[in-house]
KOLPA-883551 format. One record per residue: residue number from 1; residue in three letters; x, y, z of N, C-alpha, C, O in turn. Coordinates in nm, 3 decimals. Layout:
N
MIKOL:k:r:n_px:n_py:n_pz:ca_px:ca_py:ca_pz:c_px:c_py:c_pz:o_px:o_py:o_pz
MIKOL:NUM:ALA:X:Y:Z:X:Y:Z:X:Y:Z:X:Y:Z
...
//
This chain:
206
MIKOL:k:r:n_px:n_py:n_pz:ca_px:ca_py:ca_pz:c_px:c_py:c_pz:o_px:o_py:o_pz
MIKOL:1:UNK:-5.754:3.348:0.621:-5.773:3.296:0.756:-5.850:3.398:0.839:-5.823:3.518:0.851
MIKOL:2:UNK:-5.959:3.325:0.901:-6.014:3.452:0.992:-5.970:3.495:1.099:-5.887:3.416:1.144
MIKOL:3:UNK:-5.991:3.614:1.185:-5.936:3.660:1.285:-5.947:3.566:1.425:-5.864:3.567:1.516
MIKOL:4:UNK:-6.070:3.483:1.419:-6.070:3.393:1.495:-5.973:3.266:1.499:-5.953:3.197:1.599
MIKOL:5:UNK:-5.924:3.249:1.387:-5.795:3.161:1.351:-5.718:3.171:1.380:-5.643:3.087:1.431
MIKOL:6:UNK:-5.699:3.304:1.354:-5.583:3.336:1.410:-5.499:3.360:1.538:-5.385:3.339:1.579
MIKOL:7:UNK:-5.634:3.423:1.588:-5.614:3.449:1.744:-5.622:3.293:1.828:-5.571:3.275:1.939
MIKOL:8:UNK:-5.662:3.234:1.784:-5.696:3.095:1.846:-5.546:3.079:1.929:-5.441:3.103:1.870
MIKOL:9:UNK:-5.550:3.034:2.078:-5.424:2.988:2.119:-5.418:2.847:2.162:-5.501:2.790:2.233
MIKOL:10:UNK:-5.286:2.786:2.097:-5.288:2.667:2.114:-5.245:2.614:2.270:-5.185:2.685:2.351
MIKOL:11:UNK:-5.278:2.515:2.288:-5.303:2.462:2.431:-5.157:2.377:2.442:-5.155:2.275:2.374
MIKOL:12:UNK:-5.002:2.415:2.540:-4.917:2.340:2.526:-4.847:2.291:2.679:-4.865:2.354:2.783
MIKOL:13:UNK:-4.781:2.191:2.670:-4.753:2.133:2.797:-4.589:2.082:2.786:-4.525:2.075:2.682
MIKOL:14:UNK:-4.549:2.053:2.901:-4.407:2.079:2.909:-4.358:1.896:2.984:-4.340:1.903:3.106
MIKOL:15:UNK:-4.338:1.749:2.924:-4.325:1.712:2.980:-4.164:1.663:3.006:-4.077:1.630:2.925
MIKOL:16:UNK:-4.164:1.673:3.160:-3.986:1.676:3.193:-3.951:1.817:3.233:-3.934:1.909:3.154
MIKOL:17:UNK:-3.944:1.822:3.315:-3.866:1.962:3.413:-3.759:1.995:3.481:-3.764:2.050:3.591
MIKOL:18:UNK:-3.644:1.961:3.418:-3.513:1.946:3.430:-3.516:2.089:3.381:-3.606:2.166:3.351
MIKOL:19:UNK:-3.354:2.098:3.386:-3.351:2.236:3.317:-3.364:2.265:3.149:-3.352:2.385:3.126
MIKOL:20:UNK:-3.378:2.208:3.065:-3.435:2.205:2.944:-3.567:2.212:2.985:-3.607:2.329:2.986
MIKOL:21:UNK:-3.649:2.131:3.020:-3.773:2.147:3.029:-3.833:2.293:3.090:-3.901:2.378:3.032
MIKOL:22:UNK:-3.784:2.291:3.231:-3.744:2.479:3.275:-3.779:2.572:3.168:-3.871:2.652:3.162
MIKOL:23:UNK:-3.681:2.543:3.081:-3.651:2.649:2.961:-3.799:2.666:2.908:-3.878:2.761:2.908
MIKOL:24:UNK:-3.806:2.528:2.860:-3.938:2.542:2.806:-4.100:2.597:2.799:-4.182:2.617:2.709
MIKOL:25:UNK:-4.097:2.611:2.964:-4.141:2.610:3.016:-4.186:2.780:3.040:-4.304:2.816:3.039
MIKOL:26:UNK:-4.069:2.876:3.061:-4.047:2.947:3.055:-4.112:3.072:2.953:-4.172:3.178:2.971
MIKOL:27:UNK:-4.054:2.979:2.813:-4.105:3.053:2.649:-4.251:3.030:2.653:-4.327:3.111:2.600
MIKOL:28:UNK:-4.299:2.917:2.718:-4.450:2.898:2.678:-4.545:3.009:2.747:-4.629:3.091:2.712
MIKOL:29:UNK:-4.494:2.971:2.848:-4.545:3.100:2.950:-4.490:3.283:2.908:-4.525:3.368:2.990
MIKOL:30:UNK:-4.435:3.314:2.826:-4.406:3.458:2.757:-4.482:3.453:2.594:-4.508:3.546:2.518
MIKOL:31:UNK:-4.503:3.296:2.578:-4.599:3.344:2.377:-4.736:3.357:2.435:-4.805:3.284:2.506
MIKOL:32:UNK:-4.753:3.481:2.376:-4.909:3.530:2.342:-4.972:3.438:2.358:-5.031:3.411:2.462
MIKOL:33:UNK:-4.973:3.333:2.195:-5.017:3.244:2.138:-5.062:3.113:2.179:-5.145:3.038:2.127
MIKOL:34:UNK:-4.965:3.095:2.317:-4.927:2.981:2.366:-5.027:2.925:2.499:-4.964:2.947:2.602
MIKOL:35:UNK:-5.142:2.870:2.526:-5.213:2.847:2.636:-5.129:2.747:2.716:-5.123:2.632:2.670
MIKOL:36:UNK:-5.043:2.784:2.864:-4.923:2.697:2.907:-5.069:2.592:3.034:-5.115:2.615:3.146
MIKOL:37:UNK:-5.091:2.471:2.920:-5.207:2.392:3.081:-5.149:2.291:3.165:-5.213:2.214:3.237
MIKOL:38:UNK:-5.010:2.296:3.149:-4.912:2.231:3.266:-4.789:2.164:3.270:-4.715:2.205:3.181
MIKOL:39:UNK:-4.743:2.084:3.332:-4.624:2.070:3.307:-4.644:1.884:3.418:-4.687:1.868:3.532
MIKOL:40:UNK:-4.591:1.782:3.321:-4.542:1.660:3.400:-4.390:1.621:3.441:-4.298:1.652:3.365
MIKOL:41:UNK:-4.369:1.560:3.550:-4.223:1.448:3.553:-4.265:1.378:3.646:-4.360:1.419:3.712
MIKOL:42:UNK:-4.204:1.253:3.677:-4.184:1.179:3.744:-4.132:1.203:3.892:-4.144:1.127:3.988
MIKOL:43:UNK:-4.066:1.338:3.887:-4.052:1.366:4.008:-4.125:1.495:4.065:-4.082:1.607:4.038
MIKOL:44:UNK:-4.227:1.478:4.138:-4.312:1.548:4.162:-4.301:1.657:4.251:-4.391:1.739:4.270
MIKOL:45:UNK:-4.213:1.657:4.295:-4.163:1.798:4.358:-4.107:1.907:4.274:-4.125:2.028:4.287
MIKOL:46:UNK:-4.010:1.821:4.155:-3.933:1.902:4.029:-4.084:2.001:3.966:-4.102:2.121:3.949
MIKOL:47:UNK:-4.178:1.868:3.945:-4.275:1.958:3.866:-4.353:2.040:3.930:-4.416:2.132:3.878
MIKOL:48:UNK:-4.355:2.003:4.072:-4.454:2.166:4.119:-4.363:2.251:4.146:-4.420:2.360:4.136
MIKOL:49:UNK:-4.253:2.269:4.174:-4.135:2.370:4.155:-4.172:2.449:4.045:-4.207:2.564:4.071
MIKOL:50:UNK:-4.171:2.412:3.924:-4.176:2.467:3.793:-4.310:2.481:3.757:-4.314:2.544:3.651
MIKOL:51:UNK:-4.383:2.462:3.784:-4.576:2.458:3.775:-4.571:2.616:3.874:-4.646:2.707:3.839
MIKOL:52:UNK:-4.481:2.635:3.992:-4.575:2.703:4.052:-4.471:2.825:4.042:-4.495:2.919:4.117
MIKOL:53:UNK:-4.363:2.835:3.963:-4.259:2.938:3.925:-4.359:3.006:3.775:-4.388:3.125:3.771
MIKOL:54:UNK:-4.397:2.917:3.672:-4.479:2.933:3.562:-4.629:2.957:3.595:-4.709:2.988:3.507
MIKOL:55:UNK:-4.663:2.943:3.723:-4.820:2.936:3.714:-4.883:2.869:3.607:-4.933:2.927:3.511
MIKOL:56:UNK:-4.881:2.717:3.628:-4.931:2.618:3.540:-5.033:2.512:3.660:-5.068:2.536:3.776
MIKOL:57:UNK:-5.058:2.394:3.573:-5.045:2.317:3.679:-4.990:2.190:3.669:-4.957:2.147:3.559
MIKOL:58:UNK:-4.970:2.102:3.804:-4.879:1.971:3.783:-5.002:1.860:3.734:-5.109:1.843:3.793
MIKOL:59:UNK:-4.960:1.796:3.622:-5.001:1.676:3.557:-4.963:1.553:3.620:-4.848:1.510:3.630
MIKOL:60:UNK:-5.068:1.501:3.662:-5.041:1.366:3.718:-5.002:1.245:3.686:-4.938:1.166:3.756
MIKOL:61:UNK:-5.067:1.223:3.509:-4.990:1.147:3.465:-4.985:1.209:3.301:-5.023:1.325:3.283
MIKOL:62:UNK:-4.944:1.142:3.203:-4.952:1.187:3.036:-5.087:1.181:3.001:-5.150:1.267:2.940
MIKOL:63:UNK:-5.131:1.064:3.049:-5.248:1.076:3.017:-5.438:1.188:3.015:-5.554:1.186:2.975
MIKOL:64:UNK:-5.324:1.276:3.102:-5.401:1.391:3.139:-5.425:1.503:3.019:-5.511:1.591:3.026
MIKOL:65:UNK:-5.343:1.486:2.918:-5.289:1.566:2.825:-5.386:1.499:2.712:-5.353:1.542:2.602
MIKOL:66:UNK:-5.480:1.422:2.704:-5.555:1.385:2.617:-5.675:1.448:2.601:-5.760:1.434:2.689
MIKOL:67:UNK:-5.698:1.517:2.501:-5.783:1.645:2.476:-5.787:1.738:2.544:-5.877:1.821:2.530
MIKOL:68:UNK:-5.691:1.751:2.637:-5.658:1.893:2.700:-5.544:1.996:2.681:-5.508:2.088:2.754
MIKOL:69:UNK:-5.485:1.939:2.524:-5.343:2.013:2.469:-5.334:1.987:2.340:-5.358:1.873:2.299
MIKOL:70:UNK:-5.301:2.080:2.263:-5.285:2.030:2.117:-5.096:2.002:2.108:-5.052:1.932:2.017
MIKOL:71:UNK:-5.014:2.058:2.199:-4.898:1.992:2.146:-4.823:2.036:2.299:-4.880:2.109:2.380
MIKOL:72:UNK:-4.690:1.978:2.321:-4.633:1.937:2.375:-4.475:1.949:2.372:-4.427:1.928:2.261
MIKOL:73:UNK:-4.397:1.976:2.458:-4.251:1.991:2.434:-4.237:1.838:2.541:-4.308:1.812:2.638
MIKOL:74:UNK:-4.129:1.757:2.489:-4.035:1.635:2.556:-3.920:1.668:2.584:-3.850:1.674:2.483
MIKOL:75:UNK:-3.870:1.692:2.675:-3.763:1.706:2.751:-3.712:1.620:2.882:-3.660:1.647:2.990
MIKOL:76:UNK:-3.755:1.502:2.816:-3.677:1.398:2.947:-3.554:1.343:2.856:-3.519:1.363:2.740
MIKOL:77:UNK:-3.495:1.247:2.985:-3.402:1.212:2.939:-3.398:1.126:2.777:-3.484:1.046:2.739
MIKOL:78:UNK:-3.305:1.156:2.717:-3.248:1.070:2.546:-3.330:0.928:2.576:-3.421:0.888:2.503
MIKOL:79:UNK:-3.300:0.882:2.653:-3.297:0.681:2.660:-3.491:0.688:2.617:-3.551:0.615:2.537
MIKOL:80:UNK:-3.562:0.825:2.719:-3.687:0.781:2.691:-3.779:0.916:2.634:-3.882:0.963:2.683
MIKOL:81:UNK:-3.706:0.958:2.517:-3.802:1.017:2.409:-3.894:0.970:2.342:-4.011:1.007:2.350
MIKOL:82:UNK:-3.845:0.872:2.256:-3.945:0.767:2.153:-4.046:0.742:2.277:-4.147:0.811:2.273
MIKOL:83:UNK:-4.034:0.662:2.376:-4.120:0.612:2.432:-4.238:0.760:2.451:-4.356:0.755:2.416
MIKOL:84:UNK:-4.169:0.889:2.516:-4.279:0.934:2.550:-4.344:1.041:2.406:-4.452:1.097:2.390
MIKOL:85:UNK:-4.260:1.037:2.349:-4.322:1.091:2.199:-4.389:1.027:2.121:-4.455:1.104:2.051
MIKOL:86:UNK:-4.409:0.899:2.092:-4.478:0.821:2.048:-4.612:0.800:2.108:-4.713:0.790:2.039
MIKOL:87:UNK:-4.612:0.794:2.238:-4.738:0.794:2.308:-4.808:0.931:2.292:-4.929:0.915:2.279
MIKOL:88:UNK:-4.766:1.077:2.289:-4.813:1.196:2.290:-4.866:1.213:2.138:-4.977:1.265:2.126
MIKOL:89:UNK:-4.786:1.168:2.004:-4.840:1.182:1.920:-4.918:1.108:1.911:-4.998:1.156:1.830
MIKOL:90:UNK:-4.969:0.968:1.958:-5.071:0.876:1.934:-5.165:0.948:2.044:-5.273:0.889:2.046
MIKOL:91:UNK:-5.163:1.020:2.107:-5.281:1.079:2.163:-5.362:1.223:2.100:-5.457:1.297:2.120
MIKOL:92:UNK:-5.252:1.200:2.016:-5.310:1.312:1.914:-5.284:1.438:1.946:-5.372:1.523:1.958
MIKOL:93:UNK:-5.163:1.460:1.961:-5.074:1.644:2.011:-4.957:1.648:1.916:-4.938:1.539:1.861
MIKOL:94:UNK:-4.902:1.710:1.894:-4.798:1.751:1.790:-4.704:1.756:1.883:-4.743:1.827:1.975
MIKOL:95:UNK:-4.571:1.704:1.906:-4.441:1.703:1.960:-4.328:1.732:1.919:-4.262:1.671:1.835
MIKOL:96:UNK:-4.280:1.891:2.016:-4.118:1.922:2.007:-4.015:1.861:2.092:-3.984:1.904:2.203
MIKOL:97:UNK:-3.954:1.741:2.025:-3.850:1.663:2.140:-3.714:1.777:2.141:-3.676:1.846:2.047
MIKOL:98:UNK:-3.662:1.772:2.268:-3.562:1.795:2.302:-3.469:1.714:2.203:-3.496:1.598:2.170
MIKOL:99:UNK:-3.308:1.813:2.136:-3.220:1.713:2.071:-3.162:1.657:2.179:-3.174:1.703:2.293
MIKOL:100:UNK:-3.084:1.535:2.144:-3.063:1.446:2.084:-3.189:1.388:2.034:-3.239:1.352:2.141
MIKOL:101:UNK:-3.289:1.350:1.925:-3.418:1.295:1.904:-3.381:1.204:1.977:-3.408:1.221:2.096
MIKOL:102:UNK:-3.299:1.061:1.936:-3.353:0.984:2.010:-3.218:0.887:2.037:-3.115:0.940:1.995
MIKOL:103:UNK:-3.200:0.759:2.099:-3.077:0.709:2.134:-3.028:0.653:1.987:-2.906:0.666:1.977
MIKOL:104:UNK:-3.085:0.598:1.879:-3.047:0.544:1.800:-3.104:0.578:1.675:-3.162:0.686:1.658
MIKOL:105:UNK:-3.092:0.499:1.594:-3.215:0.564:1.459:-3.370:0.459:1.456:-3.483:0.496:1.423
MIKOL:106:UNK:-3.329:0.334:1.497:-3.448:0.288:1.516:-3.521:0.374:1.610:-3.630:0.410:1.567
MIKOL:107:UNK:-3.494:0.409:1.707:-3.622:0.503:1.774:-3.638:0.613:1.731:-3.731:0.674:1.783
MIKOL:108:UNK:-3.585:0.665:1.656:-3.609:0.781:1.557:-3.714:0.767:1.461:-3.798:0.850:1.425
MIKOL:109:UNK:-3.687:0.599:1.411:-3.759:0.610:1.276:-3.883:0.609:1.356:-3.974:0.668:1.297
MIKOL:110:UNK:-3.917:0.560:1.475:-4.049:0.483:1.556:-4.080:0.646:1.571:-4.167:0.677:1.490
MIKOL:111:UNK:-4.043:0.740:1.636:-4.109:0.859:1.585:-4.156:0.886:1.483:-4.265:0.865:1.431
MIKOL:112:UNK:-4.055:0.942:1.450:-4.095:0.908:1.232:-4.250:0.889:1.197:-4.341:0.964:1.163
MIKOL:113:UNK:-4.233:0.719:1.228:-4.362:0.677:1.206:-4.503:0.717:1.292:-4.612:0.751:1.247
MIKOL:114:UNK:-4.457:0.701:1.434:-4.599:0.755:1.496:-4.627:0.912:1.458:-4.741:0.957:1.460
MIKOL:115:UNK:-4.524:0.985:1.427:-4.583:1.168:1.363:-4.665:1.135:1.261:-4.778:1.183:1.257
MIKOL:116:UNK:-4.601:1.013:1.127:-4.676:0.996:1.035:-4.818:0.942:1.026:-4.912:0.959:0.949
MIKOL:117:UNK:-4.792:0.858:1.153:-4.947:0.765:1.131:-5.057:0.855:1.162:-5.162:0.867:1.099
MIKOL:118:UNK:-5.019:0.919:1.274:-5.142:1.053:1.336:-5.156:1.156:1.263:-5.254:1.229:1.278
MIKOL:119:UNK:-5.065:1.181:1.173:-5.084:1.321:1.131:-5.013:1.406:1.186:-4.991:1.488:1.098
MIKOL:120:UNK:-4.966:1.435:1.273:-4.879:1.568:1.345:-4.800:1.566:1.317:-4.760:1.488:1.231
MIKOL:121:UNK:-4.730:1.655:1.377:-4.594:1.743:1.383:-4.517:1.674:1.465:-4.539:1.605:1.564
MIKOL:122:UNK:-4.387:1.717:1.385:-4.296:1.624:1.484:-4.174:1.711:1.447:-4.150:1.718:1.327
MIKOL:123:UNK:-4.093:1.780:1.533:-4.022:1.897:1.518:-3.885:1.842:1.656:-3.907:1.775:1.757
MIKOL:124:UNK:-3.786:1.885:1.619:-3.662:1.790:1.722:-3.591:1.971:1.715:-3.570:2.050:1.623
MIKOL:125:UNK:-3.573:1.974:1.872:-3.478:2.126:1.910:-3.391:2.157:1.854:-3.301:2.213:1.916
MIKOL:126:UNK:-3.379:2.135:1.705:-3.241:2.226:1.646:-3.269:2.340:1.640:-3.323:2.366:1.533
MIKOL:127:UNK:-3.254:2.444:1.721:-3.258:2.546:1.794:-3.122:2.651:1.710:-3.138:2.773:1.703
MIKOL:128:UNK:-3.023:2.597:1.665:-2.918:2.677:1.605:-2.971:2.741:1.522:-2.980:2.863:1.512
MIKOL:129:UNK:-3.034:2.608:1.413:-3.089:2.625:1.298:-3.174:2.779:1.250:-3.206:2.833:1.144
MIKOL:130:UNK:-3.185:2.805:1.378:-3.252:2.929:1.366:-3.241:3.030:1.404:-3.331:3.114:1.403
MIKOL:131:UNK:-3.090:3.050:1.463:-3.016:3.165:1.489:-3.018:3.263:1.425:-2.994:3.235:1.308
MIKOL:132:UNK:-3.038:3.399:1.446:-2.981:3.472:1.332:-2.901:3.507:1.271:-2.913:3.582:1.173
MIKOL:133:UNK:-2.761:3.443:1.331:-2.694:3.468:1.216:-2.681:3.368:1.070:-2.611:3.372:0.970
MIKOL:134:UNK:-2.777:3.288:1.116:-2.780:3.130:1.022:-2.851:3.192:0.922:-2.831:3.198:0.801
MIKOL:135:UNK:-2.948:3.240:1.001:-3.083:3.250:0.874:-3.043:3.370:0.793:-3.101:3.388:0.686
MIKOL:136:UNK:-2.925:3.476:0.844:-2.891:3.564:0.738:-2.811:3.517:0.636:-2.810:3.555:0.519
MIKOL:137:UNK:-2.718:3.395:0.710:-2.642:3.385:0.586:-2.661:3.282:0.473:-2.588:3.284:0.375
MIKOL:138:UNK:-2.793:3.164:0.494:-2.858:3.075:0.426:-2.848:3.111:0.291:-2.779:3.060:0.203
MIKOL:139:UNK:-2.962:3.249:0.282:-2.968:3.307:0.123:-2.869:3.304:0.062:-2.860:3.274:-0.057
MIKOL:140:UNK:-2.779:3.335:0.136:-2.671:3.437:0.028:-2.519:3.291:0.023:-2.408:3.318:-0.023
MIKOL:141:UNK:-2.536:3.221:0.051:-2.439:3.079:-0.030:-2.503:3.052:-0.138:-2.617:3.085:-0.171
MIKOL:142:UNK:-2.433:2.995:-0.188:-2.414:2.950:-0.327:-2.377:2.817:-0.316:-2.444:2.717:-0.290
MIKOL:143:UNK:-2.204:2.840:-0.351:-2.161:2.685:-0.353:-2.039:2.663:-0.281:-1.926:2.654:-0.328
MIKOL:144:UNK:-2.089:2.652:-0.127:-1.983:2.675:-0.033:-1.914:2.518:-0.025:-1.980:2.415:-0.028
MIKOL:145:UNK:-1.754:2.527:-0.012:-1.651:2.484:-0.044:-1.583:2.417:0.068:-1.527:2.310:0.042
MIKOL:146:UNK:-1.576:2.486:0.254:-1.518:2.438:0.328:-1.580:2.548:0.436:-1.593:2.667:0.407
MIKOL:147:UNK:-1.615:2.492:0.565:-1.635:2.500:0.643:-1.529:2.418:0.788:-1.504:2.302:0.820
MIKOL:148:UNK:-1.495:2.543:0.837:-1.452:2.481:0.977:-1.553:2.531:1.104:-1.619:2.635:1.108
MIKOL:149:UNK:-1.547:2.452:1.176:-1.613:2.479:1.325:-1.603:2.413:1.460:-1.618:2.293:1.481
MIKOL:150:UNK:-1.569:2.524:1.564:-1.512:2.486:1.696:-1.667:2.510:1.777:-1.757:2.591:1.754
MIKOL:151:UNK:-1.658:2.447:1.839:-1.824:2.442:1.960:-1.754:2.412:2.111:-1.706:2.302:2.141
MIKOL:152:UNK:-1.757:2.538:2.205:-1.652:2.431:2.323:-1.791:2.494:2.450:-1.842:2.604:2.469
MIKOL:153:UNK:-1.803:2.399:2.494:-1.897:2.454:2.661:-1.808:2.394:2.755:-1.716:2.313:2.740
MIKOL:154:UNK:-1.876:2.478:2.903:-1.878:2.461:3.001:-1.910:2.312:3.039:-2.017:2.270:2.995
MIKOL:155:UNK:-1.803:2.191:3.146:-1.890:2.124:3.176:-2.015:2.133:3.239:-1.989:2.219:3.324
MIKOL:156:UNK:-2.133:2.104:3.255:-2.220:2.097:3.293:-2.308:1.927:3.340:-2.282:1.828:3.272
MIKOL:157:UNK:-2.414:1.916:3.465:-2.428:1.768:3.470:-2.590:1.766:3.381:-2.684:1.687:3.383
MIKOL:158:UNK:-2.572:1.853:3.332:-2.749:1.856:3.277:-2.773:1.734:3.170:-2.877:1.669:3.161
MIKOL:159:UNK:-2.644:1.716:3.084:-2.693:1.622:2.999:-2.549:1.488:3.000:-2.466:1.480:2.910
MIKOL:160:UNK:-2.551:1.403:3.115:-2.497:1.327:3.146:-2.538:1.235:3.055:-2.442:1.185:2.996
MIKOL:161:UNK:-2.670:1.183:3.012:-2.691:1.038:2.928:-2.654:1.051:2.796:-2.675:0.950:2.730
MIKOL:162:UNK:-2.599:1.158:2.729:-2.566:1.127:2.580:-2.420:1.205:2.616:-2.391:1.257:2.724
MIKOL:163:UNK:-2.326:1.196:2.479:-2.213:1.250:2.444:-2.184:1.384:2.406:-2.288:1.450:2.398
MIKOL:164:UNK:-2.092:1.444:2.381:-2.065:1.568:2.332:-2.108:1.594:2.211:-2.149:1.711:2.204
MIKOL:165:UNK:-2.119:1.518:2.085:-2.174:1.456:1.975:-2.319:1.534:2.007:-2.363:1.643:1.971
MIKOL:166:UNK:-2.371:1.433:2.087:-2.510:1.449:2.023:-2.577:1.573:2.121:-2.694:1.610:2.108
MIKOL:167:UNK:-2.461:1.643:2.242:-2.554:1.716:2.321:-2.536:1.865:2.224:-2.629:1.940:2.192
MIKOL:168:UNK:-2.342:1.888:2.179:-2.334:2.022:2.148:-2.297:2.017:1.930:-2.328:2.105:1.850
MIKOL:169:UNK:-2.225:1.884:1.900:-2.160:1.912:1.793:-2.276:1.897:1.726:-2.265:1.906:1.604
MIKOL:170:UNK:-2.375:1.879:1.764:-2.537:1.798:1.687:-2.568:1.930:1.600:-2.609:1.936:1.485
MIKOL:171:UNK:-2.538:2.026:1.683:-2.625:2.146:1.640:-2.527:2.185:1.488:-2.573:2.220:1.379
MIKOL:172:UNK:-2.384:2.166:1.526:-2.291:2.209:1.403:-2.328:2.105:1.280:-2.301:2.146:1.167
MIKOL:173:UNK:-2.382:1.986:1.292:-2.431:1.916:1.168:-2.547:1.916:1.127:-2.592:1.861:1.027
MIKOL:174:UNK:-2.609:1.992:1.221:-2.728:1.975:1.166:-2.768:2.124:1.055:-2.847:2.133:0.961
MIKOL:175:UNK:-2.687:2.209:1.109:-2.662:2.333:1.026:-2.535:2.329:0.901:-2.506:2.419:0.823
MIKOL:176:UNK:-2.486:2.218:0.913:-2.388:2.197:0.822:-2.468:2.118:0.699:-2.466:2.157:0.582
MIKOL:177:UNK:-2.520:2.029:0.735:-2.589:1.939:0.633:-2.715:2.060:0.595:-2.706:2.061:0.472
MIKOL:178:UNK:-2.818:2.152:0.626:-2.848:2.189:0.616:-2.836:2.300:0.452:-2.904:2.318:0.351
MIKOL:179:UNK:-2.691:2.355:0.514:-2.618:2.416:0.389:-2.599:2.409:0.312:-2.626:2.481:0.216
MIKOL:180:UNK:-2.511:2.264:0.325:-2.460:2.186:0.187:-2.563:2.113:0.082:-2.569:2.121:-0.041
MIKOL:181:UNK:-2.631:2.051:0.161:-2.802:2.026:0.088:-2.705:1.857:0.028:-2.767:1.810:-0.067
MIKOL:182:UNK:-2.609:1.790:0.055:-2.537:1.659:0.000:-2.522:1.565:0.111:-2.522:1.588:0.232
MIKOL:183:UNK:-2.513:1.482:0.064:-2.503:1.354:0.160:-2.397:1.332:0.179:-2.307:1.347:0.096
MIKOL:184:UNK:-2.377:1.273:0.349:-2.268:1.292:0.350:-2.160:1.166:0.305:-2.186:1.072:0.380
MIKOL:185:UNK:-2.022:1.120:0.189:-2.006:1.050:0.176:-1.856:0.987:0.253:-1.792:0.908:0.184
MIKOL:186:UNK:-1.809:1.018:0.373:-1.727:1.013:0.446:-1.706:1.088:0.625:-1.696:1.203:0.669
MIKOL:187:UNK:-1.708:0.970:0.674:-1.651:1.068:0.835:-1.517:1.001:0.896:-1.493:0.881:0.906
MIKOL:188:UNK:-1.447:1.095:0.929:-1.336:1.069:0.990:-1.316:1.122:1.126:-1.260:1.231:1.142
MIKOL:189:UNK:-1.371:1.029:1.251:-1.390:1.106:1.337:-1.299:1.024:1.495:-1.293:0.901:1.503
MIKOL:190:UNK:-1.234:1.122:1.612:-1.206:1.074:1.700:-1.281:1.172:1.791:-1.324:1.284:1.764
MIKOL:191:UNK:-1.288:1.072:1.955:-1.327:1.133:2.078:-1.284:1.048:2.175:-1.273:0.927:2.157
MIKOL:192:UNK:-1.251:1.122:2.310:-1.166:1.085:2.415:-1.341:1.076:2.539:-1.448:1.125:2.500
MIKOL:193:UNK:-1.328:1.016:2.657:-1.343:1.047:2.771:-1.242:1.096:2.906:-1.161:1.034:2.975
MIKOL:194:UNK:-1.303:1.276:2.905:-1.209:1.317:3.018:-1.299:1.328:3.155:-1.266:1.267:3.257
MIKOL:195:UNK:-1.401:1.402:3.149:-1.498:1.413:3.292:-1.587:1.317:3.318:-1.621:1.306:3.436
MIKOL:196:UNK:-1.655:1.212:3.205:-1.767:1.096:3.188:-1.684:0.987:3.190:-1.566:0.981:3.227
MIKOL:197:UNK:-1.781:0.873:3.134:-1.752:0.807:3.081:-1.756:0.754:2.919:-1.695:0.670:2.854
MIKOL:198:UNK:-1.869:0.856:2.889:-1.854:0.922:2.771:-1.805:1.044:2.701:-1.783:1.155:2.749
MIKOL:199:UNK:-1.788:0.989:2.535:-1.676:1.116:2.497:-1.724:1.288:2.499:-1.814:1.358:2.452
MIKOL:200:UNK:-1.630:1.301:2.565:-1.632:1.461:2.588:-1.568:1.521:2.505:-1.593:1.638:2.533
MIKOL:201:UNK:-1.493:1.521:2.409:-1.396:1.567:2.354:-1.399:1.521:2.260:-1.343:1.411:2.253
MIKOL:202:UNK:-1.465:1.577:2.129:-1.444:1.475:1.947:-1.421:1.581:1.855:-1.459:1.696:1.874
MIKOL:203:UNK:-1.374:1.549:1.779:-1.343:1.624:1.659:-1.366:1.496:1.542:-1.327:1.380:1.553
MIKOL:204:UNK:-1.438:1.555:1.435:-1.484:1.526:1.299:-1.495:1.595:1.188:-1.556:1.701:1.170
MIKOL:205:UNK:-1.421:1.518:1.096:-1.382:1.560:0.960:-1.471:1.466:0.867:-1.463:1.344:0.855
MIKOL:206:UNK:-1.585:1.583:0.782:-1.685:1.519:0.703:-1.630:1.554:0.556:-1.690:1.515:0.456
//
């Protein structure tokens, strides 16, 4: 690869500026690598808040992002990922959705498919996955036998539209299945609502 390849920085945009998006927002603006050419939401005060904390600029609509970015972080709300990931990869940018991917698996697979039809990347925030203490201990299993794991947060109102499931235990299966490398052939699972109306509180036995 030549040095010009290398050095090349890719052009990325942040749409949704909540505090996930924030985050995002944040890392793009500290990689070298990373050309940060703005940031969208729907609420246009949120995004020049964060446009003018990052020194970016505010995007008026998605459509602005068409040949002016090669990829993209999604960080709006669960209900409308597919919708806006599907449109970003059909404009031809590579997309990191915020987890939960998506509300169901049909809009999952509809990602799925629009990463596939375009060609891009299509990468979902399992962010654990790449902890270090994960990635030290990957190598060195064999043929692990039983795993337990507790995950407890702070309430918080940041991620009101999905469950405890898919905001915090997501990350423990997705590093669990990871491990085991097997499908899974049983769940035995309960969850309560104490602060929502969704469950806050589950425990599952795979």
């Amino acid at each position: 690869m030549s040095a010009a390849v290398q050095s090349k920085r890719i052009r990325v945009a942040v749409v949704g500026t909540g505090e996930f998006g924030r985050n995002h927002a944040r890392v793009y603006r500290e990689l070298e690598r990373a050309e940060f050419v703005g940031v969208f939401d729907q609420n246009p005060e949120r995004a020049a808040a964060v446009a003018a904390e990052f020194q970016t600029h505010v995007l008026k609509s998605l459509d602005e992002l068409r040949g002016h970015a090669d990829a993209a972080s999604v960080a709006v709300p669960t209900f409308a990922h597919a919708d806006v990931g599907c449109r970003l990869l059909e404009m031809g940018l590579d997309v990191l959705v915020e987890k939960p991917m998506a509300v169901n698996l049909g809009e999952a697979d509809a990602l799925l498919h629009a990463a596939k039809k375009n060609g891009r990347i299509l990468q979902v925030g399992h962010v654990e996955r790449f902890n270090p203490a994960v990635v030290a201990v990957e190598p060195i299993l064999n043929r692990p036998l039983f795993f337990e794991v507790h995950r407890l947060g702070v309430f918080t109102p940041r991620s009101l539209d999905v469950d405890v499931i898919y905001d915090l235990m997501i990350h423990d299966l997705d590093i669990l299945l990871a491990l085991v490398n097997e499908t899974v052939a049983e769940v035995k699972a309960v969850g309560i609502p104490v602060l929502t109306d969704k469950v806050d509180i589950a425990h599952a036995r795979l």
